[in-house]
C-alpha positions as CSV (number, residue, x, y, z in Angstrom):
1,X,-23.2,-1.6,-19.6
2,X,-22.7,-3.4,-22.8
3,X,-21.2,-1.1,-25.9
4,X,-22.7,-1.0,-28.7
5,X,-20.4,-0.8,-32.0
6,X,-21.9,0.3,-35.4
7,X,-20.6,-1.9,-38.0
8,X,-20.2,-1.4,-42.2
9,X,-23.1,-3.2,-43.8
10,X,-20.8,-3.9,-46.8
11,X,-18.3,-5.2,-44.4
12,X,-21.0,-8.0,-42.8
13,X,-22.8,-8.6,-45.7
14,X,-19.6,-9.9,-47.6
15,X,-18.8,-11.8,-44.4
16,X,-22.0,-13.7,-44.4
17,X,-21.8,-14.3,-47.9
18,X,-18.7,-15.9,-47.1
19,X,-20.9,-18.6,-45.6
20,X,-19.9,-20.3,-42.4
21,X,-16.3,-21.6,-42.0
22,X,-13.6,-22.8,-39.3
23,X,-14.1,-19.6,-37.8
24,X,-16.9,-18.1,-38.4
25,X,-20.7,-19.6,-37.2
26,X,-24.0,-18.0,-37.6
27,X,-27.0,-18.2,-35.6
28,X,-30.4,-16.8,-35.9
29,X,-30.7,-16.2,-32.2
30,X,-29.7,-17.0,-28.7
31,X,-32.2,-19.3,-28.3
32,X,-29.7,-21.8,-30.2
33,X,-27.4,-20.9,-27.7
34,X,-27.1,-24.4,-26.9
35,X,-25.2,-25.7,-29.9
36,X,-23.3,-22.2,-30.2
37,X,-21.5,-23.5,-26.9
38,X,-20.2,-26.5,-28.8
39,X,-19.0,-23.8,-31.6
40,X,-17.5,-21.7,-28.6
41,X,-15.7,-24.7,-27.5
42,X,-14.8,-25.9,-30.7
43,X,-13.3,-22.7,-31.7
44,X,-11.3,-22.7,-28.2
45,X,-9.7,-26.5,-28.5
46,X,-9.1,-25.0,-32.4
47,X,-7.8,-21.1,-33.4
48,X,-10.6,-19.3,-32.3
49,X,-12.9,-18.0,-34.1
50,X,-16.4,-16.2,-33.7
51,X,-20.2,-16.7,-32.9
52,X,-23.0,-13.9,-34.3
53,X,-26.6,-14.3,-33.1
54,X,-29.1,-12.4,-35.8
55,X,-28.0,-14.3,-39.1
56,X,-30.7,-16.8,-40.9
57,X,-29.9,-18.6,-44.0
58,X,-27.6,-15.8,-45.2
59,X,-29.6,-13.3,-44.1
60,X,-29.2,-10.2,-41.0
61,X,-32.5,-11.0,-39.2
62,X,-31.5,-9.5,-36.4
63,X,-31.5,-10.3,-32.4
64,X,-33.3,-8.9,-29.2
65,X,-30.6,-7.8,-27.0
66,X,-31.0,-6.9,-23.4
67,X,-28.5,-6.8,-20.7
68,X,-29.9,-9.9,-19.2
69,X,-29.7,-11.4,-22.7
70,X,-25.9,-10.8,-23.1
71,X,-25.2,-11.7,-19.2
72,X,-27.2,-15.1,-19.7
73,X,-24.6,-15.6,-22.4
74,X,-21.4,-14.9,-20.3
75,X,-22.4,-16.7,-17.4
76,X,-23.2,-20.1,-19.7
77,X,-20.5,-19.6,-21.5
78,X,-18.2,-19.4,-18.3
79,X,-20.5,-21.8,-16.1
80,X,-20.3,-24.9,-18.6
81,X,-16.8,-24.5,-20.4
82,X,-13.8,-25.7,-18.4
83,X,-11.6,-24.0,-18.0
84,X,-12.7,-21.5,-17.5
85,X,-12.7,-18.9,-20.2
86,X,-14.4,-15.0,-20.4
87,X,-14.7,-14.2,-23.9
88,X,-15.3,-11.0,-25.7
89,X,-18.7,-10.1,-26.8
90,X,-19.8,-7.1,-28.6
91,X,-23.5,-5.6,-29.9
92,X,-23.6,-5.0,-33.6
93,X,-25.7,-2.5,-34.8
94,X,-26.7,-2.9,-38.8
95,X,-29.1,0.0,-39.8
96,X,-31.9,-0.5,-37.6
97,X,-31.0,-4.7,-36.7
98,X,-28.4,-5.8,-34.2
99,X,-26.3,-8.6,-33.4
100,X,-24.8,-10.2,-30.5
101,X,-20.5,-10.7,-31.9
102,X,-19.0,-13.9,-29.3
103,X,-15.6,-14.3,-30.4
104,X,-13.3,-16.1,-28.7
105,X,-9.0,-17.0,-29.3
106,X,-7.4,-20.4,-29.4
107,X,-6.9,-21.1,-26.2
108,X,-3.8,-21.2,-24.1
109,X,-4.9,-23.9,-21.6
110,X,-6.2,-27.0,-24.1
111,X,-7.9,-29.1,-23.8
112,X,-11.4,-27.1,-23.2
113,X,-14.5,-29.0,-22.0
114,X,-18.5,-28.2,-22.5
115,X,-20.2,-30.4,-19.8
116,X,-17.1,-32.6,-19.6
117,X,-16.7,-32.7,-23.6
118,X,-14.0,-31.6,-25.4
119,X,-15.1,-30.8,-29.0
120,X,-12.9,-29.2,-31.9
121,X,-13.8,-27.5,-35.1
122,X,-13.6,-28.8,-38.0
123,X,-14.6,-26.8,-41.3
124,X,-17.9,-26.5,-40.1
125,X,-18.7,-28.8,-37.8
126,X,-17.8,-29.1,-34.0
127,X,-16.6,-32.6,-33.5
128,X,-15.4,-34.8,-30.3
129,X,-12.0,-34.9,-29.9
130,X,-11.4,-38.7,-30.1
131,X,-9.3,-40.0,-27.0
132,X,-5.8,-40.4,-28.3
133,X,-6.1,-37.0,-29.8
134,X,-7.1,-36.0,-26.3
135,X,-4.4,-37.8,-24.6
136,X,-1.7,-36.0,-26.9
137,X,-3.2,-32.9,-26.4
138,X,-3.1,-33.7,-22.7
139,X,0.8,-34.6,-23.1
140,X,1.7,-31.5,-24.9
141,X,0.3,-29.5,-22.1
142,X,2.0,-31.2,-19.4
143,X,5.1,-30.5,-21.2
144,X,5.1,-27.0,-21.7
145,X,5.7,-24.3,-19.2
146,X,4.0,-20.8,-19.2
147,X,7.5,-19.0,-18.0
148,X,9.5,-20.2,-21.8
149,X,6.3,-19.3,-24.2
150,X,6.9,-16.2,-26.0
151,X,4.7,-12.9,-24.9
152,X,3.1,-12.4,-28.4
153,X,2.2,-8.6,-27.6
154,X,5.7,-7.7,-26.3
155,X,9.0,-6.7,-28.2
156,X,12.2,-5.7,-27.2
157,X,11.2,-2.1,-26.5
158,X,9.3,-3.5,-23.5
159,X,12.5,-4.7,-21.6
160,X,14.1,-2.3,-19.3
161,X,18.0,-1.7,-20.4
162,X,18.7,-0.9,-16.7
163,X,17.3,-4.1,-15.4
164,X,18.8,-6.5,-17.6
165,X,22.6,-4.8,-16.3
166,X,21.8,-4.7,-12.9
167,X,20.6,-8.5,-13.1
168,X,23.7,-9.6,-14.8
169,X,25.9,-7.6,-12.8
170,X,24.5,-9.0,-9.5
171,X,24.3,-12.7,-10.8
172,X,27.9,-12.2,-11.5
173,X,28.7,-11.0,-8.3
174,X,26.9,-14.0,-6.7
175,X,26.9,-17.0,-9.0
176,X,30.0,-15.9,-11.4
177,X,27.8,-15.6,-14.1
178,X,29.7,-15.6,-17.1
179,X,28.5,-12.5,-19.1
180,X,29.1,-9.0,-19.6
181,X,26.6,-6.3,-18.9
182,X,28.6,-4.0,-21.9
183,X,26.8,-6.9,-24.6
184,X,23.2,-5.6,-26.3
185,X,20.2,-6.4,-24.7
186,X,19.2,-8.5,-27.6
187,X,22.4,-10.8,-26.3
188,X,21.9,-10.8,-22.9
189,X,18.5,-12.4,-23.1
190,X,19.7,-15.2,-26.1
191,X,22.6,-16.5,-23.8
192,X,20.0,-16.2,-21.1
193,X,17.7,-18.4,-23.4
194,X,15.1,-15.8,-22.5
195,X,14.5,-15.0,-26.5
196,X,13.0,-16.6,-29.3
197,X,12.2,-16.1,-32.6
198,X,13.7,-12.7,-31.7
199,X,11.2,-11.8,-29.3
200,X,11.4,-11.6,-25.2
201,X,9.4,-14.8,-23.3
202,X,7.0,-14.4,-20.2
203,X,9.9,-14.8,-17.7
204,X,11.7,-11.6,-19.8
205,X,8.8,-9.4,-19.3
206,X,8.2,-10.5,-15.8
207,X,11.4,-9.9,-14.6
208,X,12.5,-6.9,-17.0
209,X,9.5,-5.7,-18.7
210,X,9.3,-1.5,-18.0
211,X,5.7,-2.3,-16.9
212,X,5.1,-6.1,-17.3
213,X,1.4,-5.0,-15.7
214,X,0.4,-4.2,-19.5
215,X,0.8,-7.6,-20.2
216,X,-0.3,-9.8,-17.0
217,X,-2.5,-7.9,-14.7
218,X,-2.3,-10.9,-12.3
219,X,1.5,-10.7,-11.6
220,X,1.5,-8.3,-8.5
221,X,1.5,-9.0,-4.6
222,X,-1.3,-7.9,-2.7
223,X,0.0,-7.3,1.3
224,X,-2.1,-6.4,3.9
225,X,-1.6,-5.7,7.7
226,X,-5.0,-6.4,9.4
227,X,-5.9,-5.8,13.0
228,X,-6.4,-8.8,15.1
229,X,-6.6,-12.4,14.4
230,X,-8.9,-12.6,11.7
231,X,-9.6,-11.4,8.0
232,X,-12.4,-9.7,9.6
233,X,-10.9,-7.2,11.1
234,X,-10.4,-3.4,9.7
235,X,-7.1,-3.6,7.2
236,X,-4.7,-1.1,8.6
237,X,-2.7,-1.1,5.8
238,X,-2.6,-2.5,2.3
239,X,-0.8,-2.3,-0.8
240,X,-0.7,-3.7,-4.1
241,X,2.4,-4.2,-5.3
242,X,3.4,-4.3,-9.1
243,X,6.4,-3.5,-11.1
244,X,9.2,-6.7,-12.0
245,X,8.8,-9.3,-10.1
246,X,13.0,-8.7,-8.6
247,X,11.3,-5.4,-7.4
248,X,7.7,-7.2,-6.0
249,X,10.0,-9.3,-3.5
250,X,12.2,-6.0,-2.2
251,X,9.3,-4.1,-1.7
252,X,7.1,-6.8,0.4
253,X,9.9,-7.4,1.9
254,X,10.1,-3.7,2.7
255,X,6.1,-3.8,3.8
256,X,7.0,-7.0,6.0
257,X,9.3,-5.1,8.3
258,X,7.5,-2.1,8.7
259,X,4.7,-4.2,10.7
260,X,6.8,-7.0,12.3
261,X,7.9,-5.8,15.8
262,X,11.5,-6.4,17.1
263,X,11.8,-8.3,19.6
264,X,14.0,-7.2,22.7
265,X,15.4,-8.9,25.6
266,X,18.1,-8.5,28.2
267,X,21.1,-11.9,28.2
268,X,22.8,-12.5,31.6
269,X,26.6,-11.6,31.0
270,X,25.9,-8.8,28.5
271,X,25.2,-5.4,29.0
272,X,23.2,-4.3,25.8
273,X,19.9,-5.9,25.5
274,X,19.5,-8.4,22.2
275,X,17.4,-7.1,19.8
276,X,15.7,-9.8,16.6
277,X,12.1,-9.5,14.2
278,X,10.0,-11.4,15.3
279,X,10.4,-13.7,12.3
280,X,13.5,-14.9,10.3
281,X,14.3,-12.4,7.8
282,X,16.0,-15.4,5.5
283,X,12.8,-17.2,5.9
284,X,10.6,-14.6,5.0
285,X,12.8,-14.0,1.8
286,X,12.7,-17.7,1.2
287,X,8.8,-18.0,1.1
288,X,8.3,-14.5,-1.2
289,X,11.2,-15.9,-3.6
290,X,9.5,-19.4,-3.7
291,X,5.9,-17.3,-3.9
292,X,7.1,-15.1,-7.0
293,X,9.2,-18.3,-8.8
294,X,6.5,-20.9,-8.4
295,X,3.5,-19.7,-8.5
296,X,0.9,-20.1,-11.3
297,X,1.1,-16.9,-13.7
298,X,-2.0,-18.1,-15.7
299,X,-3.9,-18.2,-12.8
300,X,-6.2,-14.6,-12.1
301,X,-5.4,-14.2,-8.5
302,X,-2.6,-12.1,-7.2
303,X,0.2,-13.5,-4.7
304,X,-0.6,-12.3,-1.1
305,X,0.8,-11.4,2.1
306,X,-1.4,-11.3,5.1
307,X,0.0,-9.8,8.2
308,X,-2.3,-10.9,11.9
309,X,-1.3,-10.1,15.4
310,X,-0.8,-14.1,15.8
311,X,1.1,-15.1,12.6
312,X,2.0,-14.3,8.9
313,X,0.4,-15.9,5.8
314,X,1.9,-16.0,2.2
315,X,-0.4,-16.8,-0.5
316,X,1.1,-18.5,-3.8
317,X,-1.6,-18.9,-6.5
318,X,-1.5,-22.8,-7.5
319,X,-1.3,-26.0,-5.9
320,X,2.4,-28.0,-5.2
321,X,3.1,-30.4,-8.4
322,X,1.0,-33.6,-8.2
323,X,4.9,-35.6,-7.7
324,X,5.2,-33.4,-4.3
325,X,3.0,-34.1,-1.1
326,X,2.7,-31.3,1.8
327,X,4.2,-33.6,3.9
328,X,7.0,-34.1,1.5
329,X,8.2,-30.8,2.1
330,X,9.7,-31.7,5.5
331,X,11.5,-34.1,3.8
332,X,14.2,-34.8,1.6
333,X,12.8,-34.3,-1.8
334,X,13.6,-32.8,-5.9
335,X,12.9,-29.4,-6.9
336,X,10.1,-29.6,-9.5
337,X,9.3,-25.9,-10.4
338,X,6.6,-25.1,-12.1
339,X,8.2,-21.9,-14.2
340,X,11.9,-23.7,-14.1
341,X,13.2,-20.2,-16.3
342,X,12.0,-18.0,-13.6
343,X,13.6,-20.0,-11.1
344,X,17.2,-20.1,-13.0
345,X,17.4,-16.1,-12.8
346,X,16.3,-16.3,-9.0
347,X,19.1,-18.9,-8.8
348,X,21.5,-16.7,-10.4
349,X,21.1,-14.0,-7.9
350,X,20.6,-16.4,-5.1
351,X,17.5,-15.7,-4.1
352,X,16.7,-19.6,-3.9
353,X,18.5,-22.4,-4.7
354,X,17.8,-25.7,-7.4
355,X,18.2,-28.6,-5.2
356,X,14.5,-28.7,-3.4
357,X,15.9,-27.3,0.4
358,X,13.8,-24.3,0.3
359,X,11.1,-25.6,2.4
360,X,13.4,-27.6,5.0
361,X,15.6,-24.4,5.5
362,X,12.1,-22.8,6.0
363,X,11.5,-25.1,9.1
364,X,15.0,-24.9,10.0
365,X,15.1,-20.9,10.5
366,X,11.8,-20.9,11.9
367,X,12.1,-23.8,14.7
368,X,15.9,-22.2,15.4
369,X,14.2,-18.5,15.6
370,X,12.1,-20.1,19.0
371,X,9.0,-20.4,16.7
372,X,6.4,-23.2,16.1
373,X,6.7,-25.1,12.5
374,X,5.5,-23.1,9.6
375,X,2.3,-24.5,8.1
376,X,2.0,-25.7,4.9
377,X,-1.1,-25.9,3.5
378,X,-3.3,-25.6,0.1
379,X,-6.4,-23.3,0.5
380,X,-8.6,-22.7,-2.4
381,X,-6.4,-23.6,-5.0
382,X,-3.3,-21.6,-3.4
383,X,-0.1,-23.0,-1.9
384,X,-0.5,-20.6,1.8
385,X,2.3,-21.0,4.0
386,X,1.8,-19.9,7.7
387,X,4.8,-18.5,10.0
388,X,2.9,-18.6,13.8
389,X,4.3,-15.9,16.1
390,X,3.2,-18.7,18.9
391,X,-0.2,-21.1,18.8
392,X,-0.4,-19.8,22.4
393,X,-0.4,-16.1,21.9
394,X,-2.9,-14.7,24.0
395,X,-5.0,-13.4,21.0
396,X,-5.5,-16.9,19.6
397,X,-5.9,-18.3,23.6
398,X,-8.6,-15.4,23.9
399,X,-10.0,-17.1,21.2
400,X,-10.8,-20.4,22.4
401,X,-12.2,-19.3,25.4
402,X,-10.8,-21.2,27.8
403,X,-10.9,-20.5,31.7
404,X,-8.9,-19.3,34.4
405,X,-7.1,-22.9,35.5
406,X,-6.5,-23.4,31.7
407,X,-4.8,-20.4,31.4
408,X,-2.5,-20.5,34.6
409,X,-1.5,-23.9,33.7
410,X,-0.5,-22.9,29.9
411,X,1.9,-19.9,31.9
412,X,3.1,-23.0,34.2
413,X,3.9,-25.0,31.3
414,X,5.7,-22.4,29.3
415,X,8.1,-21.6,32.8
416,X,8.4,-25.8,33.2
417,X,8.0,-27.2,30.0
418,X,5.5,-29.8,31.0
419,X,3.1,-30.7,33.9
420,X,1.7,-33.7,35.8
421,X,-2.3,-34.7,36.3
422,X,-1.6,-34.1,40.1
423,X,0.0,-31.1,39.7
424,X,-2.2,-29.6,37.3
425,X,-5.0,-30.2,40.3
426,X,-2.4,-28.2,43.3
427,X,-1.9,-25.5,40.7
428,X,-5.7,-24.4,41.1
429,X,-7.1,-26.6,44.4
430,X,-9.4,-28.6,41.7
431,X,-10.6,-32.1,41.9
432,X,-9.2,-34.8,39.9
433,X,-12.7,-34.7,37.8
434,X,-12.4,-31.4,36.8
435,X,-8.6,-31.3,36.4
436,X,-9.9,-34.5,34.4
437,X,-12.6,-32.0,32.1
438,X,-9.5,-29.0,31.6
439,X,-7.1,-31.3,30.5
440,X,-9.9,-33.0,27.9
441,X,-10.3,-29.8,26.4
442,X,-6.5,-28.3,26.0
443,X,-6.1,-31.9,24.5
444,X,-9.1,-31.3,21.6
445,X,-8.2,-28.0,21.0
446,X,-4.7,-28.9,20.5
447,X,-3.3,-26.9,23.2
448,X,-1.3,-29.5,24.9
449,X,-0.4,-33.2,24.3
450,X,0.0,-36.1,26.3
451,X,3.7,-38.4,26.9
452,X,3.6,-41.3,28.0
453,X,0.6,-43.2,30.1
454,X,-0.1,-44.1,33.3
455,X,1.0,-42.3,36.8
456,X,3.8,-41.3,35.1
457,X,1.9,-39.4,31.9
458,X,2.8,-35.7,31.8
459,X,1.5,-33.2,29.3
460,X,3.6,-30.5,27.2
461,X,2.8,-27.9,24.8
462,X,1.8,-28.6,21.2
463,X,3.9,-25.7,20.2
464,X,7.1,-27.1,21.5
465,X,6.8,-30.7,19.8
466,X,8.0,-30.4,16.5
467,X,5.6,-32.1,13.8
468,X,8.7,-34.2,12.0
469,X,7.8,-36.5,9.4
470,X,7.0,-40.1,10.0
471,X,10.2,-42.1,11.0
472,X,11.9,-38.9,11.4
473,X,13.1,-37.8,15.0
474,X,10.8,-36.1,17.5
475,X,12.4,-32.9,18.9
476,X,11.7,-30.6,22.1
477,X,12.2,-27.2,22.0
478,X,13.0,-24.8,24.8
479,X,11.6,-21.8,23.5
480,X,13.7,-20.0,27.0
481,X,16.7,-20.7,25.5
482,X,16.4,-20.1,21.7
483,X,18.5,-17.2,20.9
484,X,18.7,-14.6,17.8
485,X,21.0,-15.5,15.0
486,X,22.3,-12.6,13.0
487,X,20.9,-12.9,9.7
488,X,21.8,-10.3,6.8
């Protein structure tokens, strides 16, 4: 399981000679593993640096090692240091000793914590990292973004020639982007600001790179059609989707509408029948181009698209800035983007825009389309947004297991838009006590709502009330009547 790498005596000998230093700590085994985590963490808020288990006062005394031995290492290391961090560890094997090699990089995410501590190295020692240093470190972080940091391992050979041209020609086709595509590469991406020091940043190789996989494994979309209602049910199709992130949003696009249905049905006055998807096609490109701009490329997970008989889920790794609320996003409110480069190109090419409408056209296309509101929501860490087919298609209804009456008077209530106590109890020759239980239970299970009270209360469907935000108009939609827009 774990490698074992033979190692030039000469080479570790004059290393240990070297004595201990700001990167380099010896230990004579991993029963001081306790106080190597503070080195490990030190070395992480620091430049790195590495750990070897088997030294004693200068000299290779070796170290059991054992697969539990090195997991027991991993797992503390990863349990108790926040954030989380996986670093590489190697067996040395010296004649007939070995050591266990921990070494870790500076880390990209500072500051790092062991058990809520941030330490630091210094020369030797693994020190606290006294509050205001903490607080600047803290400041610094805030202020930078992972999209305008340069990709250390990348050069210009990585970007793609044809990409670059086809991006610039497009942007200025749709923004008037003032640049030619007959300029070198190396200009493109400096008037772009997408350079520095002469090499390409993270948003360059996302959105350029010939493979940007070879240099974050995370940045692809994972979409999946499954069977029913539920993650539980068999997957009939799934992709993973890498490539440039311009490409990732075409081709889940692509893998949306080859399991959407159309929907089909016949206007009075015409004589073809009027064909739509069964979702917006400007809203689906909304959420994938908000997915693929905002979402957080440091984090592991992938972006996802989860396809259910009853609705459509995008899942955007990272939560919504701490200035923006879910509920702020029926509202008016700023765009804050959390990889602000990213989103420039995707402005260029008008795939979003920069003034923070994204969401409310989102509602808009959906609500106009004859659906329910999308869902915002954040699940797990990720930003999931949820377009509903209807909250009363019979595979969620089956679902609930509700009876006979309930049903017939959720088919009465889509023909009539609302019903009445008493004439919930002539639709199925019920008492008023159990009309009284039904209409209990549509309420809790958020089937229907109540307007108004006394004799003259009626109940609608959910669905159909639009959840606006507080002080903001309440809205009734006749699903009947909503018609198809032509959308390119």
């Amino acid at each position: 399981m774990w490698g074992v790498k033979k190692m030039n005596r000469e080479t570790l000998v004059k290393m240990i000679e070297g004595g201990e230093s700001e990167k380099i700590e010896f230990k004579k085994s991993t029963s001081q593993l306790e106080k190597a985590l503070r080195t490990v963490c030190g070395f992480l808020n620091h430049k790195g640096g590495r750990v070897y288990f088997g030294v004693d006062n200068g000299k290779i005394v070796g170290q059991d090692v054992s697969d539990n031995t090195l997991r027991s290492v991993s797992q503390k290391i990863r349990q108790r240091i926040k954030p989380e961090v996986s670093p590489e560890i190697k067996v040395l094997e010296i004649e007939d000793k070995k050591l266990i090699e921990v070494k870790v990089e500076g880390g990209n995410n500072k500051p790092y914590y062991l058990d809520g501590i941030a330490y630091k190295r210094v020369g030797t020692e693994n020190v606290v990292i006294p509050p205001e240093e903490l607080e600047r470190i803290i400041l610094e972080k805030k202020k930078r973004y992972f999209d305008s940091e340069i990709c250390e391992e990348a050069s210009l050979n990585d970007i793609d020639e044809e990409k670059v041209k086809e991006f610039v020609k497009e942007a200025k086709r749709q923004r008037g982007l003032d640049l030619s595509e007959t300029l070198s590469i190396k200009e493109i991406l400096m008037r772009l600001k997408l350079l520095k020091n002469d090499k390409p940043i993270n948003t360059a190789i996302l959105l350029f790179s010939k493979n940007p996989q070879n240099f974050f494994l995370q940045a692809e979309v994972k979409c999946i059609r499954f069977k029913g209602i539920d993650v539980t049910g068999d997957m009939l199709d799934f992709k993973t989707i890498g490539g440039d992130t311009i490409s990732q949003l075409r081709k889940a696009e692509d893998f949306i509408f080859e399991h959407i249905p159309m929907k089909a049905w016949i206007e009075e006055g015409k004589l073809q029948r009027q064909e739509k998807w069964l979702y917006p096609q400007k809203a689906i490109r909304e959420v994938l181009a908000n997915a693929l701009a905002h979402r957080d490329y440091e984090s592991p997970s992938k972006a996802q698209v989860r396809i259910f008989d009853d609705r459509m889920e995008f899942w955007n790794p990272g939560r919504l800035p701490p200035e923006l609320s879910l509920e702020d996003l029926k509202k008016k409110h700023k765009s804050i983007p959390r990889n602000p480069l990213i989103a420039k190109q995707f402005f260029w090419i008008k795939y979003i825009e920069e003034v923070g409408t994204g969401t409310n056209k989102i509602v808009d296309w959906c609500v106009n389309w004859g659906l329910p509101e999308p869902e915002f929501e954040h699940v797990t860490g990720d930003f999931v947004v949820t377009f509903w087919k209807s909250k009363l298609a019979d595979e969620y209804l089956d679902s609930l297991g509700l009876n006979d009456r309930q049903r017939k008077a959720i088919s009465y209530l889509k023909e009539h838009g609302k019903i009445m106590k008493k004439e919930y109890m002539n639709l199925s020759k019920i008492s008023k006590t159990a009309a009284f239980k039904d209409i209990s239970d549509l309420l809790d299970k958020n089937i229907i709502m109540r307007i108004g009270s006394g004799r003259s209360a009626y109940y609608v469907l959910q669905e159909k009330v639009l959840k606006r935000p507080k002080n903001d108009h309440k809205m009734t939609i006749n699903l009947k009547n909503c018609r198809g827009e032509d959308v390119n």
